[in-house]
Every structure is written in C-alpha cells, then in structure tokens.
N, CA, C and O atoms as a printed pandas DataFrame, in Angstrom:
     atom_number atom_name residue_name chain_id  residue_number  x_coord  y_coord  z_coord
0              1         N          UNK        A               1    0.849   -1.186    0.000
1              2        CA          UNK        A               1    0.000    0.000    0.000
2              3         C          UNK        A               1    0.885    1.237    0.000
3              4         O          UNK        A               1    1.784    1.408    0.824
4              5         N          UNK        A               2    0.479    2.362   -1.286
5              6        CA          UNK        A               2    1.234    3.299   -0.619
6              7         C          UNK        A               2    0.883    4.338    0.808
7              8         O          UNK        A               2    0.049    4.233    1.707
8              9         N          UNK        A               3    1.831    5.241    0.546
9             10        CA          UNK        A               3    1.757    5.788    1.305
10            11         C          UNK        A               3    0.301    6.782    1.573
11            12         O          UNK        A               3   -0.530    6.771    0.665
12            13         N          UNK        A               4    0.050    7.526    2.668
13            14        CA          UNK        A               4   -0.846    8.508    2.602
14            15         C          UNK        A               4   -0.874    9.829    2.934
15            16         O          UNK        A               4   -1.213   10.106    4.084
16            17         N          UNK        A               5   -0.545   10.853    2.048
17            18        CA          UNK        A               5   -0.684   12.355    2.315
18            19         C          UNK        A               5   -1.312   12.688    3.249
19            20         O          UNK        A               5   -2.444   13.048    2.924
20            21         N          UNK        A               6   -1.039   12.760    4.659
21            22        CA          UNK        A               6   -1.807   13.413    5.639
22            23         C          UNK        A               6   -2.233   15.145    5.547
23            24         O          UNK        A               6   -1.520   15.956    4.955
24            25         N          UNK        A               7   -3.154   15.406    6.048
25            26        CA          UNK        A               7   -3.182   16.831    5.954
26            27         C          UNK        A               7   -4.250   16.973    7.328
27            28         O          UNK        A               7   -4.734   16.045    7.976
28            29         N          UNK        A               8   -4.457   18.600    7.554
29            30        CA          UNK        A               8   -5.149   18.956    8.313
30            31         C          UNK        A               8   -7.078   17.831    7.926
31            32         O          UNK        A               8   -7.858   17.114    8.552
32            33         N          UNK        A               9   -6.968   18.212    7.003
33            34        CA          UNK        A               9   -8.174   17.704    6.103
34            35         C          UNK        A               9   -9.459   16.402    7.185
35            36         O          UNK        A               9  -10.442   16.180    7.892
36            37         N          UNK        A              10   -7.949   15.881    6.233
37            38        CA          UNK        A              10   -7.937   13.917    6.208
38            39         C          UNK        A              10   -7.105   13.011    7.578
39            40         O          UNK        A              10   -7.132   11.790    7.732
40            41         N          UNK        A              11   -6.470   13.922    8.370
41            42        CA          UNK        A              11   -5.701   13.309    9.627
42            43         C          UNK        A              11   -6.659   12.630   10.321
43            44         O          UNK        A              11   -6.580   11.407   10.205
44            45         N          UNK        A              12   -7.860   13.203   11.258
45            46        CA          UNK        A              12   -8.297   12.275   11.776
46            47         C          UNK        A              12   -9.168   11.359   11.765
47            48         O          UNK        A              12   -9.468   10.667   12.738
48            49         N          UNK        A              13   -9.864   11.255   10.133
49            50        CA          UNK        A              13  -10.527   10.535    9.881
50            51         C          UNK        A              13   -9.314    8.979    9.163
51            52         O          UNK        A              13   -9.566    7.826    8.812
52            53         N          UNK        A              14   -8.269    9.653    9.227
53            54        CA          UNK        A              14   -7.460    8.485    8.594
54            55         C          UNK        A              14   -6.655    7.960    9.821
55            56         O          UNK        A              14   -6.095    6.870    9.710
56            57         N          UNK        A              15   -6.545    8.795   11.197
57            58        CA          UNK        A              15   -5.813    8.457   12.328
58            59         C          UNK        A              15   -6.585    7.805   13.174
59            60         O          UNK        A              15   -6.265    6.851   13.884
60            61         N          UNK        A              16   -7.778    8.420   13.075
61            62        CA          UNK        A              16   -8.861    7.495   14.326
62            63         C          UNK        A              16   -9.628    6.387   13.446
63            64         O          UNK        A              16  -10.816    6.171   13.685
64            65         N          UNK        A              17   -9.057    5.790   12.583
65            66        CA          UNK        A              17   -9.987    4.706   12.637
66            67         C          UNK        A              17   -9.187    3.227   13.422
67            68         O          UNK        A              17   -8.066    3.300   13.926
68            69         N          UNK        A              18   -9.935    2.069   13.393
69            70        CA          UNK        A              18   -9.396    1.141   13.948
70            71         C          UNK        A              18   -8.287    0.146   13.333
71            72         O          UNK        A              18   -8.392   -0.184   12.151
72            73         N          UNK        A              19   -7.428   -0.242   13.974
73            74        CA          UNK        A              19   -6.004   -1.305   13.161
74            75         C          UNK        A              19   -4.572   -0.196   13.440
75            76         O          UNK        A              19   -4.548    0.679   14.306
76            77         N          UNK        A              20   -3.522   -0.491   12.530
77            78        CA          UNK        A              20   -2.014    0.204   12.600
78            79         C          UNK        A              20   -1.790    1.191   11.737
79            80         O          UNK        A              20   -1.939    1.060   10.522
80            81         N          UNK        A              21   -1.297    2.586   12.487
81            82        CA          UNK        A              21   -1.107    3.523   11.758
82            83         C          UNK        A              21    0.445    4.203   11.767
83            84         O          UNK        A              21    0.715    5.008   12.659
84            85         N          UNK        A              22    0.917    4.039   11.288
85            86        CA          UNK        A              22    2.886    4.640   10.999
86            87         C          UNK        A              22    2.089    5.692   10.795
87            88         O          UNK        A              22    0.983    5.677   10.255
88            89         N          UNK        A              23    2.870    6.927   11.390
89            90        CA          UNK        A              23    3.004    8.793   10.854
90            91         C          UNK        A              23    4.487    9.218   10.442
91            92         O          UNK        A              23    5.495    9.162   11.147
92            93         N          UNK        A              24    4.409    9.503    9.586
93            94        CA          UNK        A              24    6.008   10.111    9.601
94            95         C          UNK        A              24    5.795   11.637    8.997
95            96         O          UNK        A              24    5.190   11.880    7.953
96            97         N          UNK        A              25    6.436   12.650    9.892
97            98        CA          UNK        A              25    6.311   14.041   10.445
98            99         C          UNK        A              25    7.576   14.197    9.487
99           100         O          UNK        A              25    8.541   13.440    9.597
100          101         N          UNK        A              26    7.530   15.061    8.688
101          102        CA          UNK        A              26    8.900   15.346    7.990
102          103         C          UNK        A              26    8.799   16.551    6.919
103          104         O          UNK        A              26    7.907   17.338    6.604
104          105         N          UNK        A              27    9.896   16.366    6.579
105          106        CA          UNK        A              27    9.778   18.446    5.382
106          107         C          UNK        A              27   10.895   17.666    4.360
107          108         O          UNK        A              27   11.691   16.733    4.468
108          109         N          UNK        A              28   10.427   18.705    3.206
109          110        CA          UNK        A              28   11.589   18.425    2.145
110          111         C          UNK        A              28   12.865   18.915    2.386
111          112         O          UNK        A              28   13.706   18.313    1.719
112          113         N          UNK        A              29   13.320   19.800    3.104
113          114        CA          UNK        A              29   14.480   20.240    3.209
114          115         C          UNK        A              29   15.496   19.059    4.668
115          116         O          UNK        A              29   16.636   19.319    5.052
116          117         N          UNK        A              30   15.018   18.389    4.951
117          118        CA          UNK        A              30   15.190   17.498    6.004
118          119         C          UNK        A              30   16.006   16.446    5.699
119          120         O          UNK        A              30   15.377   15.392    5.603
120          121         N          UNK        A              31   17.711   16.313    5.429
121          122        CA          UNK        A              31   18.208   15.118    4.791
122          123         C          UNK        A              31   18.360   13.988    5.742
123          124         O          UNK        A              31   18.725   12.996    5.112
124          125         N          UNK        A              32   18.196   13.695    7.277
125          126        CA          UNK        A              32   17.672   12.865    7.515
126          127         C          UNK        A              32   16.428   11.869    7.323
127          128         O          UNK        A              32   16.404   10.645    7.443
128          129         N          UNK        A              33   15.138   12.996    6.902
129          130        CA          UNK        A              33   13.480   12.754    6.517
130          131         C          UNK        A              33   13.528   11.928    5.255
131          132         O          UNK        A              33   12.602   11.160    4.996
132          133         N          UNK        A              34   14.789   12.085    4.297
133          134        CA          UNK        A              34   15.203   12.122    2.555
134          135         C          UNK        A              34   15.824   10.621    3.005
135          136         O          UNK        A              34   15.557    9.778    2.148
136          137         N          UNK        A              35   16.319   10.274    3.742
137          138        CA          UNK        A              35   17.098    8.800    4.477
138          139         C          UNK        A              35   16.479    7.850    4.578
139          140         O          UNK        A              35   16.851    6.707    4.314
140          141         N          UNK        A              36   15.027    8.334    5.139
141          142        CA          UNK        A              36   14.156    7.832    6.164
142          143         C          UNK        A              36   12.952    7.420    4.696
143          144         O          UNK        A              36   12.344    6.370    4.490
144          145         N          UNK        A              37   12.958    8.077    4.286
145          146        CA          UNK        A              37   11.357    8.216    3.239
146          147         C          UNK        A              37   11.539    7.088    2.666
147          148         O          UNK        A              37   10.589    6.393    3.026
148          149         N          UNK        A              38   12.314    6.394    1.867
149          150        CA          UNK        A              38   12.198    5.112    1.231
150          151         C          UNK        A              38   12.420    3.790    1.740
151          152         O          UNK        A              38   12.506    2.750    1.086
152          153         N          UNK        A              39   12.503    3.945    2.978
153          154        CA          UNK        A              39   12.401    2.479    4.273
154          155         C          UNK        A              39   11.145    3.212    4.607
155          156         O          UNK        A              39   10.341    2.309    4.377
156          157         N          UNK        A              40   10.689    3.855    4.850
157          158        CA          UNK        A              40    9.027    4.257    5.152
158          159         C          UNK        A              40    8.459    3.493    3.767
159          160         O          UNK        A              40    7.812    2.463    3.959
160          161         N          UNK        A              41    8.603    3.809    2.784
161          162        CA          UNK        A              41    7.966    3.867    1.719
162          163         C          UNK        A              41    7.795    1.946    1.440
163          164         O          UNK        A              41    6.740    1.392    1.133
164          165         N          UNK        A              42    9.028    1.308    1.637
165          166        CA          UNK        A              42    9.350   -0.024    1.133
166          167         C          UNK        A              42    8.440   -0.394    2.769
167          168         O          UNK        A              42    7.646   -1.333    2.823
168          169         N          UNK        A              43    8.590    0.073    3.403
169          170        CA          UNK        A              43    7.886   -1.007    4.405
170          171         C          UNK        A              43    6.441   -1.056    4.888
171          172         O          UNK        A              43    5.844   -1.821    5.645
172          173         N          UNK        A              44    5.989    0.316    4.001
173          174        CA          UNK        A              44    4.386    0.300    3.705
174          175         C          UNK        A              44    3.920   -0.978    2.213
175          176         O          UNK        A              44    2.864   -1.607    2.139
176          177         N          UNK        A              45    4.853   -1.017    1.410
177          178        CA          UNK        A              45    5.094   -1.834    0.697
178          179         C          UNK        A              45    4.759   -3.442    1.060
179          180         O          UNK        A              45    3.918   -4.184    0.551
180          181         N          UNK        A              46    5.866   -3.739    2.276
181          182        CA          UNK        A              46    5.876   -4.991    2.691
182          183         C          UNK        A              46    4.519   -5.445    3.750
183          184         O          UNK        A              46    4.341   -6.662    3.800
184          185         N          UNK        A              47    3.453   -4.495    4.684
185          186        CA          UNK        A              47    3.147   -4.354    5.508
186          187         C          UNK        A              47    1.628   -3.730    4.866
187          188         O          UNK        A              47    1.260   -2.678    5.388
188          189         N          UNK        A              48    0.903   -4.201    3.981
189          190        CA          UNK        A              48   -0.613   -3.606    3.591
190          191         C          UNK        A              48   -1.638   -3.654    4.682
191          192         O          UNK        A              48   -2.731   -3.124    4.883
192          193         N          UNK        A              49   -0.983   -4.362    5.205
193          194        CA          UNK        A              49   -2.578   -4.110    6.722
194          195         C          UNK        A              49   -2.444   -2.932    7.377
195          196         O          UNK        A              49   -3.472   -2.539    7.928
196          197         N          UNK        A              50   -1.312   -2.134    7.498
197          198        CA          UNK        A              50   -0.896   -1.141    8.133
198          199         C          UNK        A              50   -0.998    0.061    7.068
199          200         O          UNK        A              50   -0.551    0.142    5.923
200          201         N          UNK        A              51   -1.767    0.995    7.870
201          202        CA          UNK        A              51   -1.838    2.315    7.155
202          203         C          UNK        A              51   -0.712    3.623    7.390
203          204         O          UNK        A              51   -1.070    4.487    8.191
204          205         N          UNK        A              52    0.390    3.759    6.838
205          206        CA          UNK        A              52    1.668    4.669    6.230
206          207         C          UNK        A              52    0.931    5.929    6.056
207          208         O          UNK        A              52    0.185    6.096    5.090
208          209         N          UNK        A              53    1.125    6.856    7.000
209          210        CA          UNK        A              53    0.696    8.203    6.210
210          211         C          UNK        A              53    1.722    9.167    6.660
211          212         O          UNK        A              53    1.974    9.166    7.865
212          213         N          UNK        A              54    2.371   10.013    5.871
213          214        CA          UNK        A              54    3.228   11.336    6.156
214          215         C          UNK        A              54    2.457   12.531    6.250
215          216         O          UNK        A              54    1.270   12.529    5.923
216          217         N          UNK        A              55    3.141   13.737    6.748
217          218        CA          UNK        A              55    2.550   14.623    7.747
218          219         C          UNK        A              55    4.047   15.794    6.788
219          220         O          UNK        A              55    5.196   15.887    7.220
220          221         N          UNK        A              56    3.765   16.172    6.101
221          222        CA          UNK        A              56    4.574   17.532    5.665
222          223         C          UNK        A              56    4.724   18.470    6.791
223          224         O          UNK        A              56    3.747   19.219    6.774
224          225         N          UNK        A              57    5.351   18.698    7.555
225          226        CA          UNK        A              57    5.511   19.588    8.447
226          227         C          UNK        A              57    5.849   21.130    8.056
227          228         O          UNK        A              57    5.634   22.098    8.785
228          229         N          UNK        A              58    6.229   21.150    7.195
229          230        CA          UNK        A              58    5.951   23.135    6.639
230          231         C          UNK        A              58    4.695   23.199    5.937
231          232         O          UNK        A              58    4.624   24.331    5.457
232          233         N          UNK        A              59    3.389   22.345    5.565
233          234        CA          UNK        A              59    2.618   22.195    4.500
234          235         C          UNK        A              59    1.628   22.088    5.786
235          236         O          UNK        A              59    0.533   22.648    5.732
236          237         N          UNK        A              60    1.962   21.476    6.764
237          238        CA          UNK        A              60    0.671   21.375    7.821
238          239         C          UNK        A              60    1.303   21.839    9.046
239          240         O          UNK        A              60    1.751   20.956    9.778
240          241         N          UNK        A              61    1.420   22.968    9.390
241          242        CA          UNK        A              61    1.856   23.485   10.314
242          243         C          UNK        A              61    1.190   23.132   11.950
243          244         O          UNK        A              61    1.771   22.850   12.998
244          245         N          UNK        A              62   -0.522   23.320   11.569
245          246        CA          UNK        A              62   -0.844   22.810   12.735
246          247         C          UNK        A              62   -0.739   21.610   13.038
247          248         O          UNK        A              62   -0.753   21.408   14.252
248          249         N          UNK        A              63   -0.609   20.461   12.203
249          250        CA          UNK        A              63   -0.544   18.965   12.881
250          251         C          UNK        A              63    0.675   18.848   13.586
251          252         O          UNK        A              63    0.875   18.112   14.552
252          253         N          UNK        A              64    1.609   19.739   12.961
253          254        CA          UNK        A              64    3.118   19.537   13.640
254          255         C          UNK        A              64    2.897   19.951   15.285
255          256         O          UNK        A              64    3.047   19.196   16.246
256          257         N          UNK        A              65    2.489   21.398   15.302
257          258        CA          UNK        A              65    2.221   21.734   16.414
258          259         C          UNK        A              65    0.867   21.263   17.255
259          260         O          UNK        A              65    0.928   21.910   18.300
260          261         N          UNK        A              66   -0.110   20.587   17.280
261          262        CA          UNK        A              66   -0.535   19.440   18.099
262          263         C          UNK        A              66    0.093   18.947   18.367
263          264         O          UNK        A              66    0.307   19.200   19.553
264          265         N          UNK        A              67    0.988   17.897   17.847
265          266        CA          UNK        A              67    1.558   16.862   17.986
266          267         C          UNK        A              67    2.965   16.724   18.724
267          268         O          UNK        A              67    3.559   15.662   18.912
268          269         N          UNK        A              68    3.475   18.257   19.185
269          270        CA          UNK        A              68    4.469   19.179   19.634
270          271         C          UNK        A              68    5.740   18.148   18.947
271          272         O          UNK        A              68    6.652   17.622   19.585
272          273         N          UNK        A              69    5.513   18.060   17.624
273          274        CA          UNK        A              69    6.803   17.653   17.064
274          275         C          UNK        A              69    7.635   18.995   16.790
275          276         O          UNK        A              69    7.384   20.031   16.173
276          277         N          UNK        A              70    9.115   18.362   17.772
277          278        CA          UNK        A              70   10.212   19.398   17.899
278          279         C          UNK        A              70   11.491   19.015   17.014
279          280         O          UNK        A              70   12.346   19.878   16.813
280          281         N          UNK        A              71   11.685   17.182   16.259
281          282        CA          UNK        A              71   12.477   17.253   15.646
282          283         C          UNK        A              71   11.859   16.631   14.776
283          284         O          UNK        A              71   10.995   15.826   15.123
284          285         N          UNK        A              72   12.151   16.850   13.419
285          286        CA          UNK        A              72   12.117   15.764   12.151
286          287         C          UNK        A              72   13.319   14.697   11.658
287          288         O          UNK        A              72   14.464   14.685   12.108
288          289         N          UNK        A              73   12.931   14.058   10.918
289          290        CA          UNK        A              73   11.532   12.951   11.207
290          291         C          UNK        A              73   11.429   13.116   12.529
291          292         O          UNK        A              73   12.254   13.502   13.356
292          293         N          UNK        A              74    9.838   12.634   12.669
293          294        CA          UNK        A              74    9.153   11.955   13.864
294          295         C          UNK        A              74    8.416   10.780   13.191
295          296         O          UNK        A              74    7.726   10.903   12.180
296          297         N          UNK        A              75    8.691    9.328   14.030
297          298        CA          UNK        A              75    7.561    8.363   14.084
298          299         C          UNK        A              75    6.635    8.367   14.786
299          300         O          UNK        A              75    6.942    8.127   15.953
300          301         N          UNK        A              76    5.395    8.568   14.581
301          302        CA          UNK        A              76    4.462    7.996   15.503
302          303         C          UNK        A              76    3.440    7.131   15.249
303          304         O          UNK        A              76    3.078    6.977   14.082
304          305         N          UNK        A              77    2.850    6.468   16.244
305          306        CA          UNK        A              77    2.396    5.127   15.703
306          307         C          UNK        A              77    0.708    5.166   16.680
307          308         O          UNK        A              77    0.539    5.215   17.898
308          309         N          UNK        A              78    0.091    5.138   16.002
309          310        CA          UNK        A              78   -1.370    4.692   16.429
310          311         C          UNK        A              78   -2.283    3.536   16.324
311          312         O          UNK        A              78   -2.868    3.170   15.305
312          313         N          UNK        A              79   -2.319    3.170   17.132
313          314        CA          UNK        A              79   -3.105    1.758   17.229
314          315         C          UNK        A              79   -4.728    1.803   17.657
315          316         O          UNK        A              79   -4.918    2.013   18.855
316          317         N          UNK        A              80   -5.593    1.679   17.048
317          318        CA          UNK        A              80   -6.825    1.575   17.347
318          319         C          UNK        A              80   -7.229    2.792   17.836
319          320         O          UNK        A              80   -8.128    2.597   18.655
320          321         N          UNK        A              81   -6.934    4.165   17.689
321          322        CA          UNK        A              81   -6.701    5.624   18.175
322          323         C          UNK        A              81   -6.228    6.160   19.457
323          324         O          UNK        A              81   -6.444    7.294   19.886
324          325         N          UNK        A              82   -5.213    4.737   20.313
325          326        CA          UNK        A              82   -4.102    5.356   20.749
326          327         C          UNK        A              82   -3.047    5.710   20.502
327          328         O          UNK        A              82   -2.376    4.726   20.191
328          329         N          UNK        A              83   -2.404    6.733   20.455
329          330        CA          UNK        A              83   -1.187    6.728   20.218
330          331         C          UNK        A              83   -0.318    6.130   20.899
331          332         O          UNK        A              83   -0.167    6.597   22.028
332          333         N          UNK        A              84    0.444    5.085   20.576
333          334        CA          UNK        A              84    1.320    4.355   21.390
334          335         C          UNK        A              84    2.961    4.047   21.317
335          336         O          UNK        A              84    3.495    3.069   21.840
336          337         N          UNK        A              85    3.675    5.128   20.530
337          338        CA          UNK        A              85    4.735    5.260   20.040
338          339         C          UNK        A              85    5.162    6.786   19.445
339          340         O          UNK        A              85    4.932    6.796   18.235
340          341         N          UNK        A              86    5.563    7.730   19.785
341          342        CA          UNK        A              86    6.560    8.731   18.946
342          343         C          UNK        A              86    7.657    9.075   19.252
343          344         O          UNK        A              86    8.080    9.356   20.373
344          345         N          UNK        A              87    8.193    9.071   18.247
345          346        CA          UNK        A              87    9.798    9.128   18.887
346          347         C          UNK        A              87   10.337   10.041   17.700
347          348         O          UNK        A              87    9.900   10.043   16.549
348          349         N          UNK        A              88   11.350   10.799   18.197
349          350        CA          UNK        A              88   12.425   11.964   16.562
350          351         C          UNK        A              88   13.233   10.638   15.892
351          352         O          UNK        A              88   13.455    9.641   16.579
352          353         N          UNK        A              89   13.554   10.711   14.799
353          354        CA          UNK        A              89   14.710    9.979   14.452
354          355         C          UNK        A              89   14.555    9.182   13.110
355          356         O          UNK        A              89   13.450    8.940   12.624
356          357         N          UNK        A              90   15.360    8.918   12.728
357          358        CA          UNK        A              90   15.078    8.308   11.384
358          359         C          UNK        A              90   15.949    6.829   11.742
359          360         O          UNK        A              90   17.152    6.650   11.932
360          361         N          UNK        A              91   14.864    5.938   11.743
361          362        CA          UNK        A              91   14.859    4.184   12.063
362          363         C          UNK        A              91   15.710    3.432   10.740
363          364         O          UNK        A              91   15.412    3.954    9.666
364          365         N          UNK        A              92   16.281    2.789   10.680
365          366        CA          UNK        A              92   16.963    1.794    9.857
366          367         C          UNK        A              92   16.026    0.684    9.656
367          368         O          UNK        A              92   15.541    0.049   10.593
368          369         N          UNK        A              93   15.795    0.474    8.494
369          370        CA          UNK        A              93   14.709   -0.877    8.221
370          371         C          UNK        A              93   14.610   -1.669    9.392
371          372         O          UNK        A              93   13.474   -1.684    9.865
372          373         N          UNK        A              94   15.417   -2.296    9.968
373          374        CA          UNK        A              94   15.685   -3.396   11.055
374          375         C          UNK        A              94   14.801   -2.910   12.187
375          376         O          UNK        A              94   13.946   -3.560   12.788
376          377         N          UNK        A              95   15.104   -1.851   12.338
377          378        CA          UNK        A              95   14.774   -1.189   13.607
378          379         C          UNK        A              95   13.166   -0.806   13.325
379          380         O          UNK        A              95   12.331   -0.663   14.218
380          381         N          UNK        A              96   12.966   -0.697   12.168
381          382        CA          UNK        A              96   11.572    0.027   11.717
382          383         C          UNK        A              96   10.276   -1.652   11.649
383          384         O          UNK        A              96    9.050   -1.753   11.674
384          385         N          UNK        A              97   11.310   -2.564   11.569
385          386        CA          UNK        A              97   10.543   -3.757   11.343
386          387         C          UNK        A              97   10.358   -4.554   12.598
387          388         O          UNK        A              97    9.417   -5.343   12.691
388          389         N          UNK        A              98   11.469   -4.327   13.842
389          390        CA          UNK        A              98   11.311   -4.538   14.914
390          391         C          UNK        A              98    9.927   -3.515   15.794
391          392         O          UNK        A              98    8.902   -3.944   16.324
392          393         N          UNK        A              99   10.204   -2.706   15.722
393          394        CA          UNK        A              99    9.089   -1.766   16.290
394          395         C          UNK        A              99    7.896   -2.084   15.799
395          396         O          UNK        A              99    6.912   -2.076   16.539
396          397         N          UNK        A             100    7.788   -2.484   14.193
397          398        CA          UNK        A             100    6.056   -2.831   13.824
398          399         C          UNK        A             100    5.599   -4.704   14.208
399          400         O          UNK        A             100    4.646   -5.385   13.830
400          401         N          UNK        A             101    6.649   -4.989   15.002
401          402        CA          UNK        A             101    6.477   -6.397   15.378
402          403         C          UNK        A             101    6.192   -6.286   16.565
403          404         O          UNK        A             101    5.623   -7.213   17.141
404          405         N          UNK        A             102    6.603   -4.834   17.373
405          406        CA          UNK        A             102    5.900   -4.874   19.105
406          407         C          UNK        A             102    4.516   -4.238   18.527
407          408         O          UNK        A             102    3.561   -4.992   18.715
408          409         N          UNK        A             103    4.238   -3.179   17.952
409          410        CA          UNK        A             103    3.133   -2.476   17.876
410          411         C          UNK        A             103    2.023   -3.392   17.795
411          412         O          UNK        A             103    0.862   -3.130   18.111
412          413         N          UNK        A             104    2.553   -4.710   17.259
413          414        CA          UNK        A             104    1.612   -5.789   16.457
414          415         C          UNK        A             104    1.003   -6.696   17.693
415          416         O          UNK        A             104    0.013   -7.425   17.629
416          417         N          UNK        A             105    2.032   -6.413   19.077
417          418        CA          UNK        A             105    1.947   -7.218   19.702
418          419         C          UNK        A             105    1.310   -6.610   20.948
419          420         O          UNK        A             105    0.902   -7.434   21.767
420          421         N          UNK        A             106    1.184   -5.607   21.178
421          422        CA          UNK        A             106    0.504   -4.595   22.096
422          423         C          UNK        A             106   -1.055   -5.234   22.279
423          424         O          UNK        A             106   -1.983   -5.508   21.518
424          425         N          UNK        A             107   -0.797   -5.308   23.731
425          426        CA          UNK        A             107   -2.438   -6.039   24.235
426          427         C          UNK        A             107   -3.737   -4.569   24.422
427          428         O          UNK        A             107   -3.966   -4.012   25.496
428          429         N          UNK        A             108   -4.239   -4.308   23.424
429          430        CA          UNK        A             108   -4.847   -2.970   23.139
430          431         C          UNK        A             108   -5.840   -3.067   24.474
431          432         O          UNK        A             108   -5.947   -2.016   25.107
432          433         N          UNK        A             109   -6.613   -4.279   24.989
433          434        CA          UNK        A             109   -7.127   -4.614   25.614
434          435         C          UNK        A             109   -6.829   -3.715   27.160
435          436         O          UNK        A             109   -7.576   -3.010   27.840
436          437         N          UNK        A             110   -5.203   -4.173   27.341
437          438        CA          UNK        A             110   -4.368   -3.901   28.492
438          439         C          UNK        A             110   -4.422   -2.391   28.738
439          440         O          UNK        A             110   -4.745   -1.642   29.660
440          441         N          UNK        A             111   -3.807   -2.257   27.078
441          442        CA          UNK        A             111   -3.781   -0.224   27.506
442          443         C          UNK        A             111   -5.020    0.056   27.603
443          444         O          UNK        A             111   -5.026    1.208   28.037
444          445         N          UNK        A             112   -6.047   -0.272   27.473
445          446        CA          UNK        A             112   -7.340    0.447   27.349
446          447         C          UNK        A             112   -7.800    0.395   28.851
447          448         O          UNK        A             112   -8.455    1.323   29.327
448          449         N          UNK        A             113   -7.442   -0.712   29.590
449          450        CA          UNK        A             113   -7.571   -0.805   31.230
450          451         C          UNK        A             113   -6.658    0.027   31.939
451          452         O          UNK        A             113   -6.943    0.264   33.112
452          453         N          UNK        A             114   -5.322    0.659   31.327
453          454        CA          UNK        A             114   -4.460    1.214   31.830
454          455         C          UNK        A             114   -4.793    3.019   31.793
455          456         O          UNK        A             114   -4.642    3.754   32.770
456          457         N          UNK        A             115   -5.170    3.374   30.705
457          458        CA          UNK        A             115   -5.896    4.116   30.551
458          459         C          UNK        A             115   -7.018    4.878   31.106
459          460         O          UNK        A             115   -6.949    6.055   31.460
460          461         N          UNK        A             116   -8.201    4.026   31.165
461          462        CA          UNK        A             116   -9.395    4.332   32.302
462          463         C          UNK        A             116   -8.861    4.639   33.584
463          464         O          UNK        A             116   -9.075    5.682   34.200
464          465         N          UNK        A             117   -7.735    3.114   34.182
465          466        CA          UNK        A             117   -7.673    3.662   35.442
466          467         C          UNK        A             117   -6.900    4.570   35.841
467          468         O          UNK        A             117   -6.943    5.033   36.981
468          469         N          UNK        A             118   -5.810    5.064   34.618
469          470        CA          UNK        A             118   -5.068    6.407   34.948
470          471         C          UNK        A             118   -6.268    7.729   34.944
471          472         O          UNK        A             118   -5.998    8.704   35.646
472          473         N          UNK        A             119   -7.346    7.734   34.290
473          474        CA          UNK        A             119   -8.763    9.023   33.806
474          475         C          UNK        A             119   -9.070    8.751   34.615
475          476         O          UNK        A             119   -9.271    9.830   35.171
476          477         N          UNK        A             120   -9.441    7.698   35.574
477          478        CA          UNK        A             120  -10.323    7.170   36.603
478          479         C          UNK        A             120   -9.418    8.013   38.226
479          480         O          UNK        A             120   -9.912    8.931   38.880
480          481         N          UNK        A             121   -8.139    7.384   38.486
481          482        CA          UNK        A             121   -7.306    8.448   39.549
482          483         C          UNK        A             121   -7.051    9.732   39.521
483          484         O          UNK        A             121   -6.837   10.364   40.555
484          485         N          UNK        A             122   -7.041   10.420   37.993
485          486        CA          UNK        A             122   -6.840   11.972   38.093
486          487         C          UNK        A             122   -8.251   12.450   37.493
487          488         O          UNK        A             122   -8.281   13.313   36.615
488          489         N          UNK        A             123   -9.417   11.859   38.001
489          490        CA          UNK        A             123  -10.199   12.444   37.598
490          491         C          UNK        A             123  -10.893   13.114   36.104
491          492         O          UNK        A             123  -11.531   14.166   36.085
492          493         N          UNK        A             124  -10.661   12.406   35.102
493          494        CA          UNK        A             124  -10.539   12.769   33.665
494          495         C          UNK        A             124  -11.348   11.894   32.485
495          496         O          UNK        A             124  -11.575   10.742   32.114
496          497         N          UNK        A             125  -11.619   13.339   32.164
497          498        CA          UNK        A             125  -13.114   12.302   31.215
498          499         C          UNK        A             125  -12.459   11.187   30.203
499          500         O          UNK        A             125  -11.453   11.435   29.538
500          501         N          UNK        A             126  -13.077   10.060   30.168
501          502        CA          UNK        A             126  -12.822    9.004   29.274
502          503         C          UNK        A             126  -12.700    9.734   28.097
503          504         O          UNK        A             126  -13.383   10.737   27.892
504          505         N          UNK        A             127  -11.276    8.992   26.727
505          506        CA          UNK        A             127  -11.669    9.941   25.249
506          507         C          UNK        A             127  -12.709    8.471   24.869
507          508         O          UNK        A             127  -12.855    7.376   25.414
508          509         N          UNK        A             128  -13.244    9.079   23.755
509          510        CA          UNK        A             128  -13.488    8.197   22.759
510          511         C          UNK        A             128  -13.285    8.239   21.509
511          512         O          UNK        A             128  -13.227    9.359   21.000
512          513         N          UNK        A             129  -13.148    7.249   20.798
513          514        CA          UNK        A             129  -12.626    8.053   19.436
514          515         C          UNK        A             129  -13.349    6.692   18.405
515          516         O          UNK        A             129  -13.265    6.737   17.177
C-alpha cells in the first residue's frame, strides 16, 4: 500500500480509525526525513494491513504543532486511536521492522484498562474516538 498524504483535512478521519497507523512528520528540506522516506515507503510496501501516512511539516503546520513535534523525522504510531509510540529519528529498516512487530503485539485490551484507570485516579473524562 502506498503511502498517505496526511493533511489537516484527512488526519483524523485516517488516524482514528481502527487497526495500525505509521506517521512520519517530515519536510523536504530534512536530509535525515530524505534517508528515512524510502524504508518508510518499502515497508508500507511490505506491511498492507498497516496504514503509512506522512505529515509535511511546513505544508501542515498545525498537525506539527498538536503533535508538539520538535524534531524531524518523527515516528508515531497509532493503534486503534491510541497513540502508542513517537519518537524523533530516522529508524533503519531493522529497527523500523522490529518496532512494527511490538506495535503488532501490544495487548490494546491492556492499555485500554491502563488508561481508564489512569482518567479514573486523576479524575478525567474518558476519550473516545
């Protein structure tokens, strides 16, 4: 599958739905992002159950700033509309294929109990998404 043009638009109807979502936060002038883009690209390739979408960070200014991305690349990873992974950095295939083998393995079940009872002690409305 390729990739998917994120934008203000289309982010959260393409971020909140249910299954695996890779983000990659990046700009054209970014020669780490330029490193990074075609192991993004080949491993949306290898990986069609998983939805790949990039995030232009001079083109969508506000998603950057939600998301308080401070370096490019950023990965971030959403699972069933938690976010459960962002990190700066540009991953080496290995490393990019290891990480979508924990994401895969994440008991959504678990965080979702972990969750409530963290909203549940500080007092905080359940999200839903």
């Amino acid at each position: 599958m390729a990739t998917v043009e994120l934008t203000q638009d289309n982010f959260n109807e393409v971020v909140g739905t249910d299954g695996l979502i890779l983000v990659d936060f990046w700009a054209e002038w970014c020669g780490p992002c330029k490193m990074f883009g075609p192991v993004f690209e080949k491993s949306s390739e290898q990986h069609t159950d998983i939805t790949f979408g990039k995030v232009d960070t001079e083109a969508q200014v506000e998603l950057a700033q939600a998301f308080d991305i401070r370096s490019i690349p950023t990965l971030m990873a959403v699972r069933d509309g938690v976010v459960l992974y962002s990190q700066p950095g540009a991953l080496p295939a290995a490393n990019l294929e290891d990480l979508i083998g924990q994401l895969r393995a994440v008991d959504m079940e678990e965080v979702r109990a972990q969750i409530a009872a963290h909203e549940a002690e500080h007092g905080a409305e359940p999200h839903t998404h």
